[in-house]
DOPA-506619 format. One line per 8 residues: their letters; for each residue x, y, z of C-alpha. Coordinates in nm, 2 decimals. Layout:
<atoms>
A = X/Y/Z  ...
</atoms>
This chain:
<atoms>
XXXXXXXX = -1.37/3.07/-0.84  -1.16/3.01/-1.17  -0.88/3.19/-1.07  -0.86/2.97/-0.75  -0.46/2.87/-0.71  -0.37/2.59/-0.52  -0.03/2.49/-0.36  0.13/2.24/-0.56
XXXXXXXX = 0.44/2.02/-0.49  0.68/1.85/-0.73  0.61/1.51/-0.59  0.27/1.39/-0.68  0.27/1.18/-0.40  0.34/1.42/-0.17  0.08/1.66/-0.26  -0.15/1.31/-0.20
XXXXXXXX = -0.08/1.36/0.15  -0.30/1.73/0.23  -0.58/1.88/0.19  -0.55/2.24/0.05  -0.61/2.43/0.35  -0.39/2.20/0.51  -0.11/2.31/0.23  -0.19/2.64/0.26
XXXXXXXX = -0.16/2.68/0.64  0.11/2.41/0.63  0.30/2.71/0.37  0.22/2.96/0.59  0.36/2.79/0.88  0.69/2.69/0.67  0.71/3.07/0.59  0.71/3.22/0.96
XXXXXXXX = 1.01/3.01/1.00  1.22/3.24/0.81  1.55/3.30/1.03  1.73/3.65/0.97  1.90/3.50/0.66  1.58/3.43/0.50  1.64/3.07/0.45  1.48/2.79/0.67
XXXXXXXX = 1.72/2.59/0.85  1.68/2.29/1.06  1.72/2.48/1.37  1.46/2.69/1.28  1.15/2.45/1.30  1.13/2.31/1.64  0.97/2.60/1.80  0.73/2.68/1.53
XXXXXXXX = 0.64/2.30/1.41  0.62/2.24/1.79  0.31/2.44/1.79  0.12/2.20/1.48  -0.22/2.02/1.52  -0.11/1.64/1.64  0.29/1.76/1.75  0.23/1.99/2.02
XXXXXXXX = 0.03/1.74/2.24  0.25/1.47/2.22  0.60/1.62/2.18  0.81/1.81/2.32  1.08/2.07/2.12  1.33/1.93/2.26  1.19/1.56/2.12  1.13/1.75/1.74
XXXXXXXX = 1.46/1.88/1.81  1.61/1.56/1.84  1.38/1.39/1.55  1.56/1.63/1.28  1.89/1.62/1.35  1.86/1.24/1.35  1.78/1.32/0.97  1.97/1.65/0.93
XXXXXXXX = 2.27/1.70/1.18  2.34/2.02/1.07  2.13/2.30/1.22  2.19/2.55/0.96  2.05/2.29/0.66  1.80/2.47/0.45  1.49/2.28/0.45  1.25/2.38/0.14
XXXXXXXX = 0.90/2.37/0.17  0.87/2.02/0.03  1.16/1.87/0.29  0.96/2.03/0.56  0.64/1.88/0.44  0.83/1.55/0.47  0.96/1.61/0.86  0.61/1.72/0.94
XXXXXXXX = 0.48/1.40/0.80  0.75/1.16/0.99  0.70/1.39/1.30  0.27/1.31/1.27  0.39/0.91/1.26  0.69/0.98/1.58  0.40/1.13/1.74  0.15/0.86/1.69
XXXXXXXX = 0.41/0.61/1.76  0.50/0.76/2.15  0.08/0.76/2.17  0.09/0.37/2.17  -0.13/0.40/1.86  0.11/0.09/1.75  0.30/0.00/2.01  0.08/-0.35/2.01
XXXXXXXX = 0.13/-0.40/1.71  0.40/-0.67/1.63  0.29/-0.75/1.23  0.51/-0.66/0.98  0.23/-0.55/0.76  0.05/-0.28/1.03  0.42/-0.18/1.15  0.52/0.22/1.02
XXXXXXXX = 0.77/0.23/0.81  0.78/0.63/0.85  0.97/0.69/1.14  1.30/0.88/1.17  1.37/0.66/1.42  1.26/0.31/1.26  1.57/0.10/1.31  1.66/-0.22/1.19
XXXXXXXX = 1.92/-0.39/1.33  2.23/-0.54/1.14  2.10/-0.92/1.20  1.80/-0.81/0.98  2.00/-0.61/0.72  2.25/-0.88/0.68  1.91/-1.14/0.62  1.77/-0.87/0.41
XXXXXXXX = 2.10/-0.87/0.19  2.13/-1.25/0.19  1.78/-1.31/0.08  1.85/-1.03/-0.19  2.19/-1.18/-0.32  2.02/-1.54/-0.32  1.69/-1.46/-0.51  1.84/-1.19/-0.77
XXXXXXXX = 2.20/-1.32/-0.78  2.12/-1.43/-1.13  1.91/-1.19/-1.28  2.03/-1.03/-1.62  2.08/-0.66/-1.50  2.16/-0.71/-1.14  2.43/-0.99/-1.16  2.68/-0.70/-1.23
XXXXXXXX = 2.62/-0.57/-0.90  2.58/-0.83/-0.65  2.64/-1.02/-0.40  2.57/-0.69/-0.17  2.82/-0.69/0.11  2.56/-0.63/0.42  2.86/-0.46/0.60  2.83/-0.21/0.36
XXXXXXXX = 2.58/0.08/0.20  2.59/-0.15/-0.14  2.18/-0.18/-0.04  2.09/0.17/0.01  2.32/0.30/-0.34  2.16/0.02/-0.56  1.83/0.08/-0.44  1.83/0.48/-0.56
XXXXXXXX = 1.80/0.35/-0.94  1.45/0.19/-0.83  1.55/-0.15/-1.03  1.62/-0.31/-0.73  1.35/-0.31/-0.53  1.05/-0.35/-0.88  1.27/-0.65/-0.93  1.22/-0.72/-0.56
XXXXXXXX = 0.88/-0.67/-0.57  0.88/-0.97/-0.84  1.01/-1.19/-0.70  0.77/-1.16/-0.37  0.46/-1.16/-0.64  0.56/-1.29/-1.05  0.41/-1.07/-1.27  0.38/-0.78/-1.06
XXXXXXXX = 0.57/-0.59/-1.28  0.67/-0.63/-1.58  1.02/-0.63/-1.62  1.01/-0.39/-1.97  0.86/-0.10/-1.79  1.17/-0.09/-1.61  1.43/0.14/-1.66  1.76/-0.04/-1.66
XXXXXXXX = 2.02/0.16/-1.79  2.31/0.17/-1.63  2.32/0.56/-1.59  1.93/0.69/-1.56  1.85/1.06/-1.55  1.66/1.18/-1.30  1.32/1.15/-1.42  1.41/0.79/-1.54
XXXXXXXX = 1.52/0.71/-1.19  1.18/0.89/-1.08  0.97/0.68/-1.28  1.14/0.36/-1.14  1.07/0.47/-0.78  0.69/0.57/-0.92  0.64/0.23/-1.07  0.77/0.02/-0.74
XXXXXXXX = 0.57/0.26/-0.50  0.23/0.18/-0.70  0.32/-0.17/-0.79  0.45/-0.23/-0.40  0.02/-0.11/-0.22  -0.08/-0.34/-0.53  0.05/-0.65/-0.36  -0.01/-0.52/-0.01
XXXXXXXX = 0.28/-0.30/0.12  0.21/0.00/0.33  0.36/0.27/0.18  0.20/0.60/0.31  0.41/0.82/0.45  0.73/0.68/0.19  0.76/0.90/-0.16  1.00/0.87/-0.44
XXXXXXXX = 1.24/1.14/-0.31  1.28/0.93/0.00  1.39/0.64/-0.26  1.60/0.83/-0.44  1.83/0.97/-0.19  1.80/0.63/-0.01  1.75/0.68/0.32  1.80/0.36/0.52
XXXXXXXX = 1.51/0.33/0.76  1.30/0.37/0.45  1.47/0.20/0.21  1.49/-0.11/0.48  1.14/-0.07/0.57  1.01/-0.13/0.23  1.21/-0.41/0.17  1.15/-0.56/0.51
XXXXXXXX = 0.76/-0.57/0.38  0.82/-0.72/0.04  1.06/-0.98/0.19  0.77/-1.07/0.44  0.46/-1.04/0.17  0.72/-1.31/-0.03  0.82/-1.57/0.28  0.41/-1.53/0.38
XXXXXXXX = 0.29/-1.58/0.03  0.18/-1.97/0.10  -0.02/-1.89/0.38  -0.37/-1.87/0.25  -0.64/-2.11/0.15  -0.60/-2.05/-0.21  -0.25/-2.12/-0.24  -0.21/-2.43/0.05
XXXXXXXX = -0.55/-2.58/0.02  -0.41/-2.83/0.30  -0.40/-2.52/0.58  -0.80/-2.68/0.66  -0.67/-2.92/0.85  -0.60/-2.65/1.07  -1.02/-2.60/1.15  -1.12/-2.79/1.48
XXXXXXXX = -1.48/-2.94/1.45  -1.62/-2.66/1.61  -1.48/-2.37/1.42  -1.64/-2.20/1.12  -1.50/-2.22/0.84  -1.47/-1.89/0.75  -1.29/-1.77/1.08  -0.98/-1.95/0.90
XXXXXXXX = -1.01/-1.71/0.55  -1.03/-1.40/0.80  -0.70/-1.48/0.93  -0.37/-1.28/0.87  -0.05/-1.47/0.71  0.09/-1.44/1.07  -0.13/-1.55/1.29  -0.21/-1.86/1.07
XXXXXXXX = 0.18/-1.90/1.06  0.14/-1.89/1.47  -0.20/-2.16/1.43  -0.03/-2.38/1.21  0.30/-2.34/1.50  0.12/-2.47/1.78  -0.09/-2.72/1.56  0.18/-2.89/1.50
XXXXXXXX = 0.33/-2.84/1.85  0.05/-3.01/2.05  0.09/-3.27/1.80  0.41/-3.27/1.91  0.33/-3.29/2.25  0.43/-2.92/2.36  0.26/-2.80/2.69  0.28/-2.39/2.58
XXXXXXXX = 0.10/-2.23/2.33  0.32/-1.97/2.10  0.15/-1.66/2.10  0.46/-1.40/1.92  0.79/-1.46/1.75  1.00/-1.34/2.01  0.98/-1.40/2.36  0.80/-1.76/2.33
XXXXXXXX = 1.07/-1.87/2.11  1.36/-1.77/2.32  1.48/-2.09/2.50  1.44/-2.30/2.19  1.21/-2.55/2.28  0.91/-2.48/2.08  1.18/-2.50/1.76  1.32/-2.80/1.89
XXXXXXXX = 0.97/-2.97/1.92  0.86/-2.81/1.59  1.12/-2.96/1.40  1.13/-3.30/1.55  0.77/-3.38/1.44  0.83/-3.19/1.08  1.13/-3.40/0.98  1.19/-3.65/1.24
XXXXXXXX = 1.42/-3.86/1.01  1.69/-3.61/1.13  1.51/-3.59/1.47  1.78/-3.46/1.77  1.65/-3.56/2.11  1.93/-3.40/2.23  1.80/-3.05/2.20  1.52/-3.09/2.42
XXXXXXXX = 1.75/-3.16/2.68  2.00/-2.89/2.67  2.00/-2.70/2.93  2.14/-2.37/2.79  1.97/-2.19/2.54  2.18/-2.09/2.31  2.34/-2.39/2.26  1.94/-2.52/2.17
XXXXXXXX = 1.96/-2.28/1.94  2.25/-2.38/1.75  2.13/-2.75/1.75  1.78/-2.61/1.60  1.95/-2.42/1.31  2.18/-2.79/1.18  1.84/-2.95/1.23  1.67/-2.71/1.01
XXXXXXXX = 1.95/-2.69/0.74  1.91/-3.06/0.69  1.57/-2.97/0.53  1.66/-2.72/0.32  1.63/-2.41/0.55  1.94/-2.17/0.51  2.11/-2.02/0.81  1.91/-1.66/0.79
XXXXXXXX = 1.89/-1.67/1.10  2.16/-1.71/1.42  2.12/-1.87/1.75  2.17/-1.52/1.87  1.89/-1.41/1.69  1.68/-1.69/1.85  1.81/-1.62/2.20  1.74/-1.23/2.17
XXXXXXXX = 1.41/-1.33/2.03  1.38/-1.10/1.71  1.07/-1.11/1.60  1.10/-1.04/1.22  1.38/-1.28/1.18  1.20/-1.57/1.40  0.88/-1.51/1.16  1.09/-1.54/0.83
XXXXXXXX = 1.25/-1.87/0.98  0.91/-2.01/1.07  0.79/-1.92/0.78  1.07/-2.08/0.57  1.02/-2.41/0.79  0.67/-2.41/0.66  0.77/-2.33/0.29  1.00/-2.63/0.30
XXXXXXXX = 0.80/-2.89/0.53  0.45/-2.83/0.61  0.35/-3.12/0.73  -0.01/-3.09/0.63  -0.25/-3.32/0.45  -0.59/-3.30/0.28  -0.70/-3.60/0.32  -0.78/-3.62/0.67
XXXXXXXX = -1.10/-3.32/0.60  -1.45/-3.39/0.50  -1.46/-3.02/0.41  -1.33/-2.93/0.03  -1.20/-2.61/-0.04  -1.37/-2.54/-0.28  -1.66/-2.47/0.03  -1.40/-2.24/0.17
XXXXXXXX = -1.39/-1.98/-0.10  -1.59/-1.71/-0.24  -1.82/-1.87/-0.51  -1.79/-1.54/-0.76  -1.45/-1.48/-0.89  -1.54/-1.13/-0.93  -1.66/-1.11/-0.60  -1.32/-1.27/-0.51
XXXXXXXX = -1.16/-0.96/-0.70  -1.34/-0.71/-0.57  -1.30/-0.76/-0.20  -0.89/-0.77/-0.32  -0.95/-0.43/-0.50  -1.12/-0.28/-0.17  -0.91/-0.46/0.03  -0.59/-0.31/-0.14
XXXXXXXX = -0.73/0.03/-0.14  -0.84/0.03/0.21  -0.48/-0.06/0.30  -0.32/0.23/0.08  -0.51/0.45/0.31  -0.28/0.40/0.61  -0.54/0.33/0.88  -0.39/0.16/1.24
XXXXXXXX = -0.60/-0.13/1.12  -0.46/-0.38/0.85  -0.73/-0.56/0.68  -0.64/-0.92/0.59  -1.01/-1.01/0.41  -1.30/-0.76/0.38  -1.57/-0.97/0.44  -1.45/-1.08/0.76
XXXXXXXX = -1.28/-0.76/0.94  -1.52/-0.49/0.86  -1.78/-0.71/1.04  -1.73/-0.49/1.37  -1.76/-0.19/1.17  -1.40/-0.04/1.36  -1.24/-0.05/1.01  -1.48/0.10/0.85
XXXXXXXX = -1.53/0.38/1.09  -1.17/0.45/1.04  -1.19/0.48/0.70  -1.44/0.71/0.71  -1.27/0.96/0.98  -0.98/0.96/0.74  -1.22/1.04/0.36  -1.45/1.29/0.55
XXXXXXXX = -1.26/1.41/0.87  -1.46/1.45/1.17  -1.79/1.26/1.02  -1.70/0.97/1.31  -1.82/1.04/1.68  -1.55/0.81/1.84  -1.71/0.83/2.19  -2.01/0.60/2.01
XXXXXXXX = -1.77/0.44/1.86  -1.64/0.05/2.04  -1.29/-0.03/1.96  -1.23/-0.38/1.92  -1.18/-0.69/2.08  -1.57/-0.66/2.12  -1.72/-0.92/2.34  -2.08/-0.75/2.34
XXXXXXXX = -2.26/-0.84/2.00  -2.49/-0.55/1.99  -2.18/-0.30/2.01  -2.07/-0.42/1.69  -2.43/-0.32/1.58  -2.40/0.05/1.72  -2.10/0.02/1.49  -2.26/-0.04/1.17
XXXXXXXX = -2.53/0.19/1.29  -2.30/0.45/1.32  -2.16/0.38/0.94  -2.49/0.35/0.77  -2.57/0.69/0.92  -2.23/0.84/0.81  -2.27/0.68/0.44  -2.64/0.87/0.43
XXXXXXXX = -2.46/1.19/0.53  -2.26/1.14/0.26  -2.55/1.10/0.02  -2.44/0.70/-0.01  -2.76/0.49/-0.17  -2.87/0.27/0.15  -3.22/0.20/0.08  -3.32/-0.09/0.34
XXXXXXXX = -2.97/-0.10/0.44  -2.89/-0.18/0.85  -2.59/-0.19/1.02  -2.67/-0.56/1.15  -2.63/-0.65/0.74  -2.25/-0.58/0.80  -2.24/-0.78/1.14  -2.41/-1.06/0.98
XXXXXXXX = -2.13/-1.02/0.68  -2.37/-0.96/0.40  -2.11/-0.96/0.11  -2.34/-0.77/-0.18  -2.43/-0.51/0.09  -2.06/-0.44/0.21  -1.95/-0.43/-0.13  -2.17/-0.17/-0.22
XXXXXXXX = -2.12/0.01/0.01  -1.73/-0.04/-0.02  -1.82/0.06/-0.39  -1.96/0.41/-0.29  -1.70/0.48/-0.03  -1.43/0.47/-0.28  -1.59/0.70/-0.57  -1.65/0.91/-0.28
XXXXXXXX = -1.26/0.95/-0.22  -1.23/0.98/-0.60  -1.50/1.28/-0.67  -1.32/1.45/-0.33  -0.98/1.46/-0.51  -1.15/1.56/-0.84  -1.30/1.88/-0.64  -0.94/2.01/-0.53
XXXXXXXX = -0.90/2.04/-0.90  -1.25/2.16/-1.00  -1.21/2.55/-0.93  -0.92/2.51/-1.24  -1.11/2.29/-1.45  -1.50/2.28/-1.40  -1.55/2.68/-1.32  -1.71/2.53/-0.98
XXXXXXXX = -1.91/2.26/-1.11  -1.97/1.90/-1.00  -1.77/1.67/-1.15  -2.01/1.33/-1.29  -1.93/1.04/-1.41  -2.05/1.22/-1.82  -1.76/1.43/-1.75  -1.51/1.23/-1.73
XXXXXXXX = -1.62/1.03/-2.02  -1.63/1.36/-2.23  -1.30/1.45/-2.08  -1.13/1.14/-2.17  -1.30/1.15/-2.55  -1.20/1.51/-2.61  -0.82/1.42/-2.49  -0.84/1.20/-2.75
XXXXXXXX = -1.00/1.36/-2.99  -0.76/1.63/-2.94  -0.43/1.43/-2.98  -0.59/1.40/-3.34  -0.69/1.01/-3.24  -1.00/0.89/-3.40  -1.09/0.64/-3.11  -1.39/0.71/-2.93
XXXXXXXX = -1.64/0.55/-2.65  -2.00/0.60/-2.58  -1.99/0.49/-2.20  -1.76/0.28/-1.94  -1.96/-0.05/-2.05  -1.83/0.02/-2.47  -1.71/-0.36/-2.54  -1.47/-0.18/-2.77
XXXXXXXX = -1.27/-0.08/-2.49  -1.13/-0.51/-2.45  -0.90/-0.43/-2.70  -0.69/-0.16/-2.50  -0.62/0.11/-2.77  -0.89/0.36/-2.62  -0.69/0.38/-2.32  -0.34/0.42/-2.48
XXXXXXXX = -0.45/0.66/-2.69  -0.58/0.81/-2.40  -0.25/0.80/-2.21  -0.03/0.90/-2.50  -0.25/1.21/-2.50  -0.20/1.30/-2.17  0.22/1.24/-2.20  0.28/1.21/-2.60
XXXXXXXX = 0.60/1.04/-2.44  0.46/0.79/-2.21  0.34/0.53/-2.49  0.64/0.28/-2.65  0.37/0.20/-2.99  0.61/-0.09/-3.08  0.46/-0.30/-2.75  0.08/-0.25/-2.88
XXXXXXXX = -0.07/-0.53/-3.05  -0.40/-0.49/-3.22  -0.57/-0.62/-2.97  -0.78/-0.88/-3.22  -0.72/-1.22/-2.98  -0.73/-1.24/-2.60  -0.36/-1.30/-2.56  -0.30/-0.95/-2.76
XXXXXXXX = -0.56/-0.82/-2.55  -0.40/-0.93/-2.25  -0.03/-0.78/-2.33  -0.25/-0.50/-2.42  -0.40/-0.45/-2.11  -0.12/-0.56/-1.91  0.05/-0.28/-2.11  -0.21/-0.02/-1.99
XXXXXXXX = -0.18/-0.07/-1.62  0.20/-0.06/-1.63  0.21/0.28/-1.79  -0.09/0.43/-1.61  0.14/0.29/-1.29  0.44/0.41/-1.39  0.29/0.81/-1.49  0.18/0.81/-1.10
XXXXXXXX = -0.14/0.64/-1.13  -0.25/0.44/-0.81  -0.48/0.22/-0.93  -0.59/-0.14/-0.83  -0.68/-0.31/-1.16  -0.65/-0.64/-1.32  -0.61/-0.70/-1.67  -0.89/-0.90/-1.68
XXXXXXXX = -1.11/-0.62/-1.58  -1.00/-0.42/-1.89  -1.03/-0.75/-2.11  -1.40/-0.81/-1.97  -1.48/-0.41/-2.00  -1.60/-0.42/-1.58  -1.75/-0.13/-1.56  -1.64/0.02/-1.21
XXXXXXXX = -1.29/-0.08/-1.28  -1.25/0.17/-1.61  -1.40/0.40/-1.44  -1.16/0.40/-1.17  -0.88/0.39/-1.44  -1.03/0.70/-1.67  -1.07/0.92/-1.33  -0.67/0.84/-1.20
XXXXXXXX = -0.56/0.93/-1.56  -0.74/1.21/-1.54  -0.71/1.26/-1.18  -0.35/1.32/-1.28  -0.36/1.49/-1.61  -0.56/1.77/-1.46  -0.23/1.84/-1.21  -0.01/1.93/-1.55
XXXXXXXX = 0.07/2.24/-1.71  -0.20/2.35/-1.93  -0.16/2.38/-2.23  -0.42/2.27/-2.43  -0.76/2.41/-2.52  -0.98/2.23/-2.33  -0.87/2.30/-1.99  -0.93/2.66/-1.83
XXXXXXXX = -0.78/3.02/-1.93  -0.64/3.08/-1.59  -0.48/2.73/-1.59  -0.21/2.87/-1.82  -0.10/3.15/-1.58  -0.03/2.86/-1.33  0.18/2.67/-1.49  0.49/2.75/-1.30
XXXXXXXX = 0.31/2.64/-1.01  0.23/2.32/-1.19  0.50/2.23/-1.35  0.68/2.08/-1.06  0.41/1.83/-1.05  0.50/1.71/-1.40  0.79/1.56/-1.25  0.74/1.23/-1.39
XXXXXXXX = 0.81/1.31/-1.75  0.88/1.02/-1.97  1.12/0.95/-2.23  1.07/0.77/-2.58  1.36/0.54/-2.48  1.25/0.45/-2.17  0.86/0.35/-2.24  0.83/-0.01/-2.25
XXXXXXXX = 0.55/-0.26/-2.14  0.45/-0.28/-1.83  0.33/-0.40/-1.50  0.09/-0.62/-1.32  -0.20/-0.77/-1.29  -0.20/-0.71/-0.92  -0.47/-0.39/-0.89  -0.83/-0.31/-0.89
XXXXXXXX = -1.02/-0.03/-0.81  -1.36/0.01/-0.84  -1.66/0.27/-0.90  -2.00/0.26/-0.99  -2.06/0.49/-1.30  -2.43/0.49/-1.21  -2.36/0.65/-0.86  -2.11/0.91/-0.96
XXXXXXXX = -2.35/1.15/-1.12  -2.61/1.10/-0.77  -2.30/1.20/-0.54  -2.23/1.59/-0.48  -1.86/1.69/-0.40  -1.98/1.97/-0.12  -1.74/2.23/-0.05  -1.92/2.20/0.32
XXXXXXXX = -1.73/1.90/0.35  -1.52/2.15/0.47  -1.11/2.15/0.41  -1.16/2.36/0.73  -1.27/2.06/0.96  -1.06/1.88/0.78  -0.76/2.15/0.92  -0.90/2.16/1.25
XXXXXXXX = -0.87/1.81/1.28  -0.53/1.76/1.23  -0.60/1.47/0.94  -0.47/1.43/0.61  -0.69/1.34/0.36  -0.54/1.02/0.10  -0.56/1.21/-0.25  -0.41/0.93/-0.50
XXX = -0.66/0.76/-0.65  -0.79/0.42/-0.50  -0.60/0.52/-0.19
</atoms>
């Protein structure tokens, strides 16, 4: 099986996306669409991709017809194998779309931003813009090209550089990025610009974003829906950022004597946004309770009330008495800038009910006037959160990860959602296709206790299929929200995912052999060793790896380029650890690494989490042109196949030190030599199915 080839795109995130047997029938589909000229145009894909697994059930050709040339006008457009891997994928997510799959589904954060049809309308590109020109209008690099005008493409031409949007992505979350691994040039070459687009698309699933079905081509060439979609999310993640326990201790107040505590950590941004609403409201002495951001909000009443509680020192009696809306509306909005809330939003808006832009209003009310107090609770915060920080920092790693799978569901706190088991089971049907019998299977609301069991039954004998350790494990465990339990098993789940993408790559690099944990230590040692480094480890618990130079070694011998030396301390205190390690997840980011690790991790040598980091640089190395002696003879002959994939080469000039401290992700070393990567898992199911399998590491 060494001489195995597989088929291999340029973009790395891309090739994440399939199985492959799904690439190679997906090639062989691309292929039979050969018109006369022997080119493939736009107008010849309809009838063939009309006939794909998850398409040809749902839409029509005359609907795929219509999808393209929404993105390509011109029939006769050739359409490489790559653009139609791209149209396929946006096709999948049109076709989910028309099956309802999300047509419930109002939140910003479980909303596609895939679609060729995704629209957003001028209202929320002008807000977009606005909040853009007011939050970055002063930053070093970017003050030479704003204000945007939001009549214009200024948005979509800025964006293609990438600084824009990591800059962005800071300003939602400080210290996401950091600002040196950022090329910012005024002219970048391509694989600059590449590595921008790389760094904001792993740094934007480390603070939550869902960025599936979005690559860095799509970034590049700026394409609106896209481009807007992302920013739509990081705009949202930033205007929703106070909306948790940790960071307004004063939302308990919010907990009625008879609710649990922990029912108030489970909630999303948005619906605690909505609870804090109509707290306030009946307060207030509101008779409705606000359920959305758009059609409750339409006549202006619930604002009106809202308001006059919130800041009744510029209280307005006269808007609960107008009679026409709109003219509410307006009175809501000079209310509202009185306390510091800038006019994002119109009365129109309000009157049409647009959801996003009623949400980021809200949400800005609440930012600037809360209203809320400690002091009327008996119950301390400090009962309200996890007792074990790294308890606390793992359910974020799996939570992250889980949520870089794109799954319908959107997990806002582990502990709490998988609890049905639904999550879960979708999880699984998307690592090992077909493993989940959905007609056992309840989908939630469930009102019946013991189908939430069945469940968790049904995952515990998936996770023993898949040669999981469950010894005296029940389903009933995860109902009852057993947090050691659920993170061990959350543990297992992800290495699974990681030892499946390794065995793509095994037939180049293993001659067929499972992959263990002891290989990818020797891998990583010898990848030192032969970049003519003297640093060396003798496991994934080696205290000597606090100080950081292991794994930049590491990295500089997988791209000599990648590394800017003048950034590295010595690592001898913890602050030089810190920028050390800070330093490490930037450029592991930035190479195409999706990883979910804190610094601290590194610092504290957690075991699972430098696994998780060895395996993604690997993971990636092992998709490069070989070169080198360690990898296999019959890599060599491939490397015209491979070298697309080293897109993301890096330049001395370029390298600097890097991003965030927003990512975790986690494996056991102990389980990874247990776990067998079976080829019986098969691609072929897999195929059948119609599912792609997530291959970037931690999601």
């Amino acid at each position: 099986m060494s001489g195995f080839v597989g088929v291999l795109v340029s973009d790395p995130w891309l090739q994440s996306q399939f199985t492959q047997v799904e690439l190679r029938g997906l090639k062989s589909n691309h292929l039979s669409a050969k018109g006369d000229s022997g080119h493939v145009t736009v107008g010849n894909l309809p009838p063939i991709m009309v006939k794909l697994k998850g398409l040809h059930e749902v839409l029509t050709e005359e609907e795929i017809s219509a999808i393209l040339n929404a993105s390509y006008p011109d029939d006769s457009h050739e359409m490489d194998f790559e653009a139609y891997l791209r149209a396929y994928l946006e096709l999948q997510a049109q076709a989910g779309n028309k099956r309802g799959s999300v047509k419930n589904s109002s939140s910003f954060l479980k909303a596609t931003t895939t679609t060729l049809l995704h629209t957003i309308g001028e209202s929320e590109q002008g807000f977009f813009v606005a909040h853009i020109n007011g939050y970055l209008g002063d930053d070093s690099f970017l003050k030479n090209y704003l204000p945007l005008d939001p009549a214009s493409d200024d948005l979509f031409n800025l964006a293609k550089d990438g600084v824009l949007l990591c800059k962005l992505i800071n300003v939602a979350v400080p210290g996401t990025i950091d600002e040196r691994a950022i090329n910012t040039k005024r002219v970048l070459n391509p694989w600059e610009r590449n590595e921008n687009h790389t760094l904001c698309l792993n740094s934007a699933k480390a603070i939550g974003c869902t960025v599936v079905n979005i690559g860095t081509q799509d970034l590049v060439e700026g394409r609106p829906h896209l481009v807007l979609g992302l920013i739509s999310q990081i705009i949202k993640i930033q205007l929703l950022a106070d909306l948790n326990l940790k960071k307004t201790p004063q939302l308990v107040e919010l907990i009625d004597d008879s609710q649990d505590a922990e029912e108030l950590l489970g909630l999303s941004p948005e619906k605690m946004l909505l609870k804090w609403m109509n707290f306030h409201l009946k307060r207030a002495g509101y008779k409705k309770t606000v359920t959305n951001f758009s059609s409750d909000l339409k006549d202006g009443e619930a604002y009106a009330y809202l308001l006059n509680v919130l800041a009744p020192e510029h209280c307005n009696p006269a808007a609960l008495d107008a009679k026409d809306p709109t003219e509410r509306a307006k009175m809501v909005l000079d209310h509202a800038e009185k306390i510091n809330c800038k006019r994002f939003v119109t009365s129109k808006d309000i009157v049409e009910g647009s959801a996003n832009l009623n949400l980021g209003f809200i949400a800005q009310i609440f930012h600037e006037r809360n209203g809320l107090s400690t002091d009327c609770r008996k119950i301390s915060f400090a009962e309200m959160m996890p007792d074990d920080v790294l308890v606390s920092r793992e359910e974020r790693a799996f939570r992250l990860w889980i949520n870089s799978l794109g799954i319908t569901t959107y997990v806002n706190n582990v502990f709490e959602d998988v609890r049905n088991g639904w999550v879960l089971l979708e999880v699984l049907d998307k690592l090992s296709p077909g493993s989940v019998n959905w007609k056992q299977a309840t989908k939630p609301p469930i009102k019946m206790p013991f189908r939430k069991v069945e469940n968790c039954n049904q995952i515990i004998e998936i996770g023993q299929q898949l040669r999981f350790s469950l010894v005296n494990v029940a389903g009933n465990d995860f109902v009852q929200g057993n947090k050691k339990l659920i993170l061990a098993y959350l543990w297992q789940l992800m290495r699974f995912n990681l030892l499946q993408l390794l065995k793509n790559l095994r037939y180049h690099h293993s001659q067929g052999k499972e992959i263990t944990d002891a290989d990818i230590l020797k891998w990583a040692n010898n990848k030192v060793k032969n970049a003519g480094r003297v640093s060396r480890i003798e496991s994934f618990k080696d205290k000597n790896l606090s100080n950081g130079i292991f794994f930049l070694e590491l990295l500089s011998s997988v791209e000599p380029r990648v590394v800017n030396w003048n950034l590295v301390t010595k690592g001898e205190s913890d602050d030089e650890k810190r920028l050390n390690a800070i330093y490490i997840i930037s450029v592991a980011r930035k190479l195409g690494c999706s990883i979910f690790l804190l610094p601290e991790d590194i610092m504290e040598v957690n075991q699972k989490m430098i696994l998780i980091l060895t395996a993604s640089v690997m993971y990636w190395s092992l998709q490069q042109p070989s070169e080198e002696p360690d990898q296999c003879e019959s890599c060599a002959d491939d490397s015209s196949l491979h070298r697309a994939a080293s897109e993301l080469s890096i330049d001395d000039t370029t390298s600097e030190k890097a991003p965030s401290d927003w990512e975790d992700g986690s494996l056991t070393a102990s389980f990874i030599s247990n776990v067998a990567s079976d080829d019986a898992i098969s691609e072929t199911s897999e195929l059948e199915n119609g599912s792609s399998t997530t291959t970037t590491i931690g999601g």
